[in-house]
DOMAR-813236 format. One line per field, with one value per residue (C-alpha): residue in one letter; x, y, z; residue number from 1. Coordinates in nm, 2 decimals. Example, Ala and Ser with C-alpha at 12.3 -4.5 7.8 and 13.67 -1.06 7.14 Angstrom:
BEGIN
lovex: (A|S) .
x: (1.23|1.37) .
y: (-0.45|-0.11) .
z: (0.78|0.71) .
romar: (1|2) .
END
This chain:
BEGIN
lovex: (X|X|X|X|X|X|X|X|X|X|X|X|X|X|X|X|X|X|X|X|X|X|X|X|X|X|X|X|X|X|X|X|X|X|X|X|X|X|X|X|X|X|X|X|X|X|X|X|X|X|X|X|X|X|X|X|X|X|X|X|X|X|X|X|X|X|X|X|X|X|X|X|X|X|X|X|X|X|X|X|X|X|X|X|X|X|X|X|X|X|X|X|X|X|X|X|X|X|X|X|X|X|X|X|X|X|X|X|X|X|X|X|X|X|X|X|X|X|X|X|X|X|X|X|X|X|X|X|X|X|X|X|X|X|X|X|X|X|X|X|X|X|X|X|X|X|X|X|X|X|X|X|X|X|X|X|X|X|X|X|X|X|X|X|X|X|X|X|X|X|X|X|X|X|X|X|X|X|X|X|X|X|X|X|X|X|X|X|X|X|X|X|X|X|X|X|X|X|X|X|X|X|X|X|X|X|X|X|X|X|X|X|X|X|X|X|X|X|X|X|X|X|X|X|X|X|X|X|X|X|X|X|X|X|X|X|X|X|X|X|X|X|X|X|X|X|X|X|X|X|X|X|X|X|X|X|X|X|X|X|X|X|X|X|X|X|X|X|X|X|X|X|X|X|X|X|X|X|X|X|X|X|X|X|X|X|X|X|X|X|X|X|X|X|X|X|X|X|X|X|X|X|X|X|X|X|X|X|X|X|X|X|X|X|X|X|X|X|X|X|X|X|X|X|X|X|X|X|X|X|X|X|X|X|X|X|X|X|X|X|X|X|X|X|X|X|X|X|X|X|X|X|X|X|X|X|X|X|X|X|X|X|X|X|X|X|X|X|X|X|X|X|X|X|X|X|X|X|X|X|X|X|X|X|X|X|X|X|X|X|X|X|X|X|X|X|X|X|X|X|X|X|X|X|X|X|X|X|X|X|X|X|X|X|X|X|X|X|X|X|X|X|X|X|X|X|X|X|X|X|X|X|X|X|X|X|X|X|X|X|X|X) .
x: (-1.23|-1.39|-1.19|-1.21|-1.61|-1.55|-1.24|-1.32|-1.62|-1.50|-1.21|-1.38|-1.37|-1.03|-0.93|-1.15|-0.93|-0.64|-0.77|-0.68|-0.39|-0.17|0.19|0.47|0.61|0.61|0.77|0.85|0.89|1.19|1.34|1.60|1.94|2.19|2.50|2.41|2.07|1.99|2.05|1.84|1.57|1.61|1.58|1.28|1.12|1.19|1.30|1.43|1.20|1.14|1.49|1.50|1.72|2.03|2.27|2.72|2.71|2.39|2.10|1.85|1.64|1.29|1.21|0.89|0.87|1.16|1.16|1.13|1.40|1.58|1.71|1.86|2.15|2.14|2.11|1.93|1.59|1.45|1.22|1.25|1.12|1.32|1.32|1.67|1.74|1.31|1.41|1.17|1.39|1.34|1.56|1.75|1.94|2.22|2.31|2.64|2.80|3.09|3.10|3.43|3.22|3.08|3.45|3.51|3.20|3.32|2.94|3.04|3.17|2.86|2.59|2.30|2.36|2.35|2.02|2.13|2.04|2.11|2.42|2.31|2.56|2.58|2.94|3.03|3.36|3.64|3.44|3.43|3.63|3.47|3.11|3.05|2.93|2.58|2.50|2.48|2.57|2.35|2.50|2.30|2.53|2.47|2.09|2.02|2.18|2.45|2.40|2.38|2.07|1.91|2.02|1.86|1.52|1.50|1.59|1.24|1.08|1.19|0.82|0.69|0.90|0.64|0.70|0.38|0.05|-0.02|-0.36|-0.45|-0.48|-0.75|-0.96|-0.94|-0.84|-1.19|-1.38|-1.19|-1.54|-1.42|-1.07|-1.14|-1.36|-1.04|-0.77|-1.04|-1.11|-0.71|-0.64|-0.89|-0.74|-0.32|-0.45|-0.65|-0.31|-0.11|-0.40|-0.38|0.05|-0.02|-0.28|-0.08|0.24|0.01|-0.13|0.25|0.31|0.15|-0.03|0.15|0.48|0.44|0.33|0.63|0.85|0.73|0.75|1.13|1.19|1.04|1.23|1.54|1.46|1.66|2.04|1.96|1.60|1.78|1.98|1.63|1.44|1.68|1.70|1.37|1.34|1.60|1.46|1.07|0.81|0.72|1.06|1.03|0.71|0.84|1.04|1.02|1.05|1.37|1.52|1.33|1.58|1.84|1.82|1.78|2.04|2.29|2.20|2.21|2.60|2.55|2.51|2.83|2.94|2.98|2.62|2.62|2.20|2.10|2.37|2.28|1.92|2.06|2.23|1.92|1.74|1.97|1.94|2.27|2.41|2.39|2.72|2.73|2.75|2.56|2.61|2.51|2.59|2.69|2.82|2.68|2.40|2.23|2.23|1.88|1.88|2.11|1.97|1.99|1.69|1.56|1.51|1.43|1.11|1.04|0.99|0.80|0.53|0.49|0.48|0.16|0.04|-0.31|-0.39|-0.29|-0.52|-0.80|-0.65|-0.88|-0.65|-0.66|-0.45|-0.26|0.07|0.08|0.00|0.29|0.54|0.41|0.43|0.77|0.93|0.87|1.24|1.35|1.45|1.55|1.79|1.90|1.82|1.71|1.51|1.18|1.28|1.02|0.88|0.55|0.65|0.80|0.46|0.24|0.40|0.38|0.06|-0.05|0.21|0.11|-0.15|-0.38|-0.32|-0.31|-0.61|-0.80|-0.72|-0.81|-1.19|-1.09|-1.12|-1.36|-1.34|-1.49|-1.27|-0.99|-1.09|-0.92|-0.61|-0.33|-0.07|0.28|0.54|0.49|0.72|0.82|0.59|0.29|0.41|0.46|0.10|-0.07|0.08|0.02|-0.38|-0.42|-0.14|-0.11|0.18|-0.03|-0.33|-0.18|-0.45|-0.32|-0.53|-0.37|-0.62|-0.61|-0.22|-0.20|-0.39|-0.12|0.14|-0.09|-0.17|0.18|0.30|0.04|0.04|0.29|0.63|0.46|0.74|0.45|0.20|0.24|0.10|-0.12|-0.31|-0.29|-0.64|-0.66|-0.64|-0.89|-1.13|-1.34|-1.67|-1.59|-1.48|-1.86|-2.02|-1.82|-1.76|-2.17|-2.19|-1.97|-1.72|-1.64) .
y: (-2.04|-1.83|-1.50|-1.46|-1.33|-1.13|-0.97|-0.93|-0.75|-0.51|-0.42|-0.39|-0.03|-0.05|-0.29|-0.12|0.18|-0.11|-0.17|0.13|0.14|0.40|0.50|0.70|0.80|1.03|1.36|1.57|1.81|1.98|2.28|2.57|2.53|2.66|2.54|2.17|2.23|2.51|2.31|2.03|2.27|2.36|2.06|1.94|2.27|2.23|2.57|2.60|2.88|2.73|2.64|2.34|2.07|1.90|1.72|1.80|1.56|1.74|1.52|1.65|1.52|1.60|1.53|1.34|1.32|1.46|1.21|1.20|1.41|1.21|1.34|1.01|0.85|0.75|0.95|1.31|1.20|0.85|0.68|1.00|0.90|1.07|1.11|1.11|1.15|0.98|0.68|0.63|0.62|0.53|0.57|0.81|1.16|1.28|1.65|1.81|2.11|1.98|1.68|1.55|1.56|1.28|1.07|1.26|1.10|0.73|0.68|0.42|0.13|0.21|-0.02|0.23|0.43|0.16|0.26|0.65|0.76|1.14|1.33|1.67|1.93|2.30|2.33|2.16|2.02|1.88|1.57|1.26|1.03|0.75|0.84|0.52|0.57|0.47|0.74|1.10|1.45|1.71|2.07|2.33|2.63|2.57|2.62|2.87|3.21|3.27|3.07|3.38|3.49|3.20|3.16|3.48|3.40|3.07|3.28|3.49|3.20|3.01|3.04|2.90|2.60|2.34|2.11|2.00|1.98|1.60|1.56|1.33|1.58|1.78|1.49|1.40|1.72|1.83|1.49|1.30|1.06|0.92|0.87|0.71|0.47|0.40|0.37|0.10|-0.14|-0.10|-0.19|-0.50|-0.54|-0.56|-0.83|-0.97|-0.97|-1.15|-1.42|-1.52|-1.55|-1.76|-2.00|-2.08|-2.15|-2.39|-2.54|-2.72|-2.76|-2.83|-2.49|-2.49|-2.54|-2.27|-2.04|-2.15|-2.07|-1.74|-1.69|-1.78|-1.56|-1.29|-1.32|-1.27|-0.93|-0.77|-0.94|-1.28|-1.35|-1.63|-1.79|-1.82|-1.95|-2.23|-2.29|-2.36|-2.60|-2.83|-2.87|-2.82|-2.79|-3.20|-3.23|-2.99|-3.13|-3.44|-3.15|-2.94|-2.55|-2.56|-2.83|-2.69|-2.38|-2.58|-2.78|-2.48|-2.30|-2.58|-2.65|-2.29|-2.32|-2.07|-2.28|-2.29|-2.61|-2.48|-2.43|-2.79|-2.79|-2.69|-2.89|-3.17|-3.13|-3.10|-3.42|-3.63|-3.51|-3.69|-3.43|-3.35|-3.02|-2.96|-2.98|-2.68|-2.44|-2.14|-1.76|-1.58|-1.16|-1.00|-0.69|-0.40|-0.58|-0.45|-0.74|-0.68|-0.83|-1.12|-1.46|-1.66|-1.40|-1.42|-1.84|-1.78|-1.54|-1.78|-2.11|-1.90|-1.81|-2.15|-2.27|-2.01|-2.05|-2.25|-1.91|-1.66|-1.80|-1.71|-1.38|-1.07|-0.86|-0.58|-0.75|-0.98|-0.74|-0.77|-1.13|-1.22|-0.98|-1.21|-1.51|-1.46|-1.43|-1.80|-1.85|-1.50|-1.59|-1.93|-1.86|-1.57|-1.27|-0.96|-0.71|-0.84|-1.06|-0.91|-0.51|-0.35|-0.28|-0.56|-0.78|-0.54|-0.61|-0.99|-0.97|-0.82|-0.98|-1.33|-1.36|-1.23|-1.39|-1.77|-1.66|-1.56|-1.86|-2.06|-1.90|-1.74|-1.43|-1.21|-0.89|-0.66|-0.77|-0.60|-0.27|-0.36|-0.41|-0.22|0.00|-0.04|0.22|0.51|0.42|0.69|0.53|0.61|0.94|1.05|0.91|1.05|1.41|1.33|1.22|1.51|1.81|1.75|1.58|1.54|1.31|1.02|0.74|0.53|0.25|-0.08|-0.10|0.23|0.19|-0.07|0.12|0.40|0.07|-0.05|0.28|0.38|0.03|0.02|0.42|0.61|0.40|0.22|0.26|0.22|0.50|0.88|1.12|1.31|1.00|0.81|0.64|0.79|1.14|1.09|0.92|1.22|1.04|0.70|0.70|0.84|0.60|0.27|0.36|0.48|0.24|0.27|-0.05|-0.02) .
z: (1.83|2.10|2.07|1.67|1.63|1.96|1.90|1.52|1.54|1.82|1.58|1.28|1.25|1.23|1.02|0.76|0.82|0.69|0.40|0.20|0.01|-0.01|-0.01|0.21|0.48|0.84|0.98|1.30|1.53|1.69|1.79|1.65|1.82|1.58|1.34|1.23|1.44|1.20|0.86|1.05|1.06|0.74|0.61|0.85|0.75|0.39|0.41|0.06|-0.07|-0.34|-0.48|-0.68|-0.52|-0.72|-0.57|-0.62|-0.96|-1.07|-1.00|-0.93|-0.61|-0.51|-0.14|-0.09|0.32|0.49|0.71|1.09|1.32|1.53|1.86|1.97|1.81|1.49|1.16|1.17|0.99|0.96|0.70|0.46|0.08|-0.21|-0.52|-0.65|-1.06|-1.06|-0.91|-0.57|-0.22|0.13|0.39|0.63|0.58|0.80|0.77|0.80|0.82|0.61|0.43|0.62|0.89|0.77|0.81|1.16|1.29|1.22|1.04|0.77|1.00|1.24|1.10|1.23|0.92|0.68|0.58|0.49|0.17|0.17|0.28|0.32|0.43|0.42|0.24|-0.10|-0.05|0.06|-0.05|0.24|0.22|0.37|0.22|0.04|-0.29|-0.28|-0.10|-0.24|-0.16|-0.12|-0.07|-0.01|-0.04|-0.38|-0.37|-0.07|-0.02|0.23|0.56|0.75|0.59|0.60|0.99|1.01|0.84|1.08|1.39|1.31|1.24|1.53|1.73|1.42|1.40|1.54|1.22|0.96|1.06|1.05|0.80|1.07|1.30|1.12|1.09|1.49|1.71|1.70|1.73|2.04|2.07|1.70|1.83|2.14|1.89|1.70|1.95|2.09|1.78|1.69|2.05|2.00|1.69|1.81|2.10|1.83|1.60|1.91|1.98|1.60|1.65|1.98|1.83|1.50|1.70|1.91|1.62|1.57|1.94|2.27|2.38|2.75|2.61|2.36|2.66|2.85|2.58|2.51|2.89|2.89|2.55|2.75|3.07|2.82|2.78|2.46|2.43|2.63|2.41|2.20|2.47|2.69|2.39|2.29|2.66|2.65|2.34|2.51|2.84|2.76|3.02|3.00|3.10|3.46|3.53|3.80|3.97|4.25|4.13|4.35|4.13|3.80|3.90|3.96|3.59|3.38|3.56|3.47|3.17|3.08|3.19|3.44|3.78|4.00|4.16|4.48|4.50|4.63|4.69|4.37|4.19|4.37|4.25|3.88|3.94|4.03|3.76|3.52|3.26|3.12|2.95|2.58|2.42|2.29|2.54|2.55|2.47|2.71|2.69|3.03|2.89|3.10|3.20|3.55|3.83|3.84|3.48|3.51|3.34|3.69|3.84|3.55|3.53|3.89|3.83|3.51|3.78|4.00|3.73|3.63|3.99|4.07|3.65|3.75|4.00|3.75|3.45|3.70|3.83|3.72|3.43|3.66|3.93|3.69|3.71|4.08|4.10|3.81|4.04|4.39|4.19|4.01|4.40|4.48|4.50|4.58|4.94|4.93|4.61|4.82|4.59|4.75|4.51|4.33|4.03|3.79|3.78|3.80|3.46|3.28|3.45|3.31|2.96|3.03|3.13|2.77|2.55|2.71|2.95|2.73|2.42|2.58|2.78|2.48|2.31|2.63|2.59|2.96|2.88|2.70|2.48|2.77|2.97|2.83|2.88|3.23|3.05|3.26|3.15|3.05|3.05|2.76|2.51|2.23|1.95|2.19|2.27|1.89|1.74|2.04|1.92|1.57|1.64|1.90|1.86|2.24|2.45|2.74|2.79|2.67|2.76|3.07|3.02|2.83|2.56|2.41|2.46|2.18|2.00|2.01|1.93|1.63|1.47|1.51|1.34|1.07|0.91|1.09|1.11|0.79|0.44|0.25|0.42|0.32|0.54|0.25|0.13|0.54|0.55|0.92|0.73|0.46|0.73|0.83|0.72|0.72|1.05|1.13|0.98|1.03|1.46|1.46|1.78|2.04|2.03|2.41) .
romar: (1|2|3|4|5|6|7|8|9|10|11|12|13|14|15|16|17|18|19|20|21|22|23|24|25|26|27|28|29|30|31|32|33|34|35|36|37|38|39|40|41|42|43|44|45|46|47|48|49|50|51|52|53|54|55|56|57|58|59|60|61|62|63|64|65|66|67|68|69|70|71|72|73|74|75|76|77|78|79|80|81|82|83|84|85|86|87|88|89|90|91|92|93|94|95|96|97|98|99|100|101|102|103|104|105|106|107|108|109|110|111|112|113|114|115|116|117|118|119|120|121|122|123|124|125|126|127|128|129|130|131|132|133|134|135|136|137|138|139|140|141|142|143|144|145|146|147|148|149|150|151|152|153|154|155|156|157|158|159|160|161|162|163|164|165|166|167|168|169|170|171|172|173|174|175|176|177|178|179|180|181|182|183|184|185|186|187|188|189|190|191|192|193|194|195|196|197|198|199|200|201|202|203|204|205|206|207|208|209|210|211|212|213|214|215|216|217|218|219|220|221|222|223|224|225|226|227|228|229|230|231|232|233|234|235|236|237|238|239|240|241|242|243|244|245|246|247|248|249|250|251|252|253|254|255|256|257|258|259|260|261|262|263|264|265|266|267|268|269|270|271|272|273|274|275|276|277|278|279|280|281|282|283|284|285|286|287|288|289|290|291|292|293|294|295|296|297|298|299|300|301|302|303|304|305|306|307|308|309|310|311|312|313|314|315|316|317|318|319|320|321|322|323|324|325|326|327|328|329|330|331|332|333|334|335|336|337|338|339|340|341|342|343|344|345|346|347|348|349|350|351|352|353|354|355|356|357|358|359|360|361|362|363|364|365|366|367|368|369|370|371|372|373|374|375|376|377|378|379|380|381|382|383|384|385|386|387|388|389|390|391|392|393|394|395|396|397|398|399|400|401|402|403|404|405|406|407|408|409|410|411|412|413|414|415|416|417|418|419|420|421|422|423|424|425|426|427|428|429|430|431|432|433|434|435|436|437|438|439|440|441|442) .
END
């Protein structure tokens, strides 16, 4: 196909960065704040001064990446990798002051700490109660001197408490022409990545109904995806094609089990189609969800897209958001629904996670085209490679292209289980990256 030599070569440099293998893991940043704050630090810092680690039963644990520090909920440090009595761990650590702390906190019924692997806490005992037993204790009063000193010692440190150095750092803070290179070809290479997914689903199915279902997955955002994707298997887009978008809104939204009969139009429309309800109704989740979000807008904006779909295949990239936004509002006044139906935002993200692929695939677009691609909201995965790669919070790139590479990069070494920070191909790329980026993939 079209978009395979001209995609490939433009991310070439980075997939030969993919081809090494290594193993491992990731870690943060953070800041001193005192109590369980300070024994995070500790243990983010590594701060043990040399003091060989054992767990309460005497196993002895040697800490390969400390993991990530987590600010949001969730345990303390993600995607840590252990070694506990030689055996090879990867998981999460939550730390403690006590270990009952453990029980107050409710963790073990909580299914985002499933994946813990480490308890650490400052005291010994009382033991938990509700630690289950797969998971082992770490305490370090048993391996550091009192806690007051060592709260001391941090306290003069604090200024120095930016976290590790990320190798990959070294190898990029100094040459920003070789990273702009990179974030490039592994932008090329994400769309690339997404093109391949859209063509093999196509290969089973009829490409415009394989658009129009990842159109309706995507209108279901996060806890209605599954509802809008079977919605879309029962009544395909062969099956909307004699109707009006009026009555195409009017189907869905009954068959969906969300149409009320005393909307007498648009239940009247549903009736002429002849298409009948599935037996089994469906499962849709209104728990806390904004109006804004409710799965009736939602089919709404979906009809309106594939009303205006022949106009927005030909729409330059840079416009697309907009265009998707116009186009989405076909219905909005006639259904009666005030605010736009799709964002700046969420079109934006449309726009790259499916206007681009099908268009690729399609032979409508081409690789230089996409350096057009527009932004989407900076997300936390962007925000932490582009301080990895570049010490910096600001100067995050705002263009779309060098955005998935953030996404990629991120995805492929730095959220990667089986990618260490030492022996990260980004880090040990110093030359390579000279020679294989030599001409400017842009």
């Amino acid at each position: 196909m079209y978009f395979e030599d001209a995609l490939r070569d433009v991310s070439a440099p980075y997939q030969e960065l993919l081809k090494a293998s290594v193993q491992g893991c990731r870690e943060p940043d953070a800041s001193f704040a005192g109590d369980e704050q300070v024994l995070q630090l500790i243990w983010q810092m590594q701060a043990f001064e040399g003091a060989s680690l054992v767990l309460v039963d005497g196993t002895p644990v040697e800490v390969i990446e400390p993991g990530r520090w987590n600010h949001a909920d969730g345990p303390d440090f993600c995607d840590a990798v252990l070694l506990i009595g030689g055996a090879l761990q990867r998981g999460n650590v939550e730390v403690h002051v006590r270990p009952t702390d453990w029980d107050a906190h409710q963790h073990t019924p909580n299914p985002a700490y499933g994946g813990v692997i480490l308890h650490v806490t400052w005291f010994a005992s009382p033991p938990a109660k509700t630690l289950p037993a797969r998971v082992p204790h770490l305490a370090l009063e048993r391996i550091l001197p009192s806690y007051a000193a060592v709260q001391a010692a941090l306290q003069k440190r604090e200024g120095e408490a930016t976290g590790l150095i990320h190798p990959c750092l070294q190898t990029y803070q100094q040459a920003p022409l070789e990273l702009d290179r990179v974030l490039v070809a592994s932008g090329y290479h994400r769309l690339l990545a997404k093109t391949y997914r859209f063509v093999e689903q196509a290969e089973a199915a009829d490409t415009a109904q394989v658009f129009y279902e990842s159109l309706m997955t995507t209108m279901g955002y996060r806890r209605n995806t599954e509802p809008f994707k079977r919605l879309a298997k029962e009544v395909t887009l062969k099956a909307l094609e004699p109707f009006s978008s009026k009555a195409r809104f009017a189907v869905l939204a009954r068959i969906a089990g969300l149409l009320k009969e005393t909307q007498r139009d648009l239940w009247d429309l549903w009736w002429e189609s002849g298409l009948q309800p599935s037996v089994q109704p469906y499962q849709w989740d209104f728990t806390g969800l904004r109006p804004q979000n409710h799965p009736l807008k939602r089919l709404a904006g979906c009809v309106g897209v594939l009303h205006h779909l022949p106009k927005l295949l030909e729409t330059p990239l840079a416009d697309l958001p907009k265009a998707i936004t116009q186009a989405a509002d076909h219905l909005r006044t006639e259904l009666g629904f005030k605010a736009a139906l799709i964002g700046k935002q969420r079109a934006a993200a449309i726009t790259t996670n499916l206007f681009v692929p099908y268009r690729l695939a399609l032979g409508s677009l081409s690789a230089g085209q996409l350096m057009v691609l527009p932004s989407e909201d900076l997300s936390m995965p962007m925000r932490d490679t582009w301080k990895r790669l570049t010490g910096k919070e600001e100067g995050i790139p705002t263009d779309g292209l060098r955005q998935q590479g953030l996404l990629q990069i991120y995805a492929d070494f730095c959220h990667n289980p089986n990618v260490i920070c030492a022996t990260c191909p980004l880090a040990q790329a110093r030359e390579s990256v000279r020679t294989a980026i030599a001409e400017d993939v842009g």
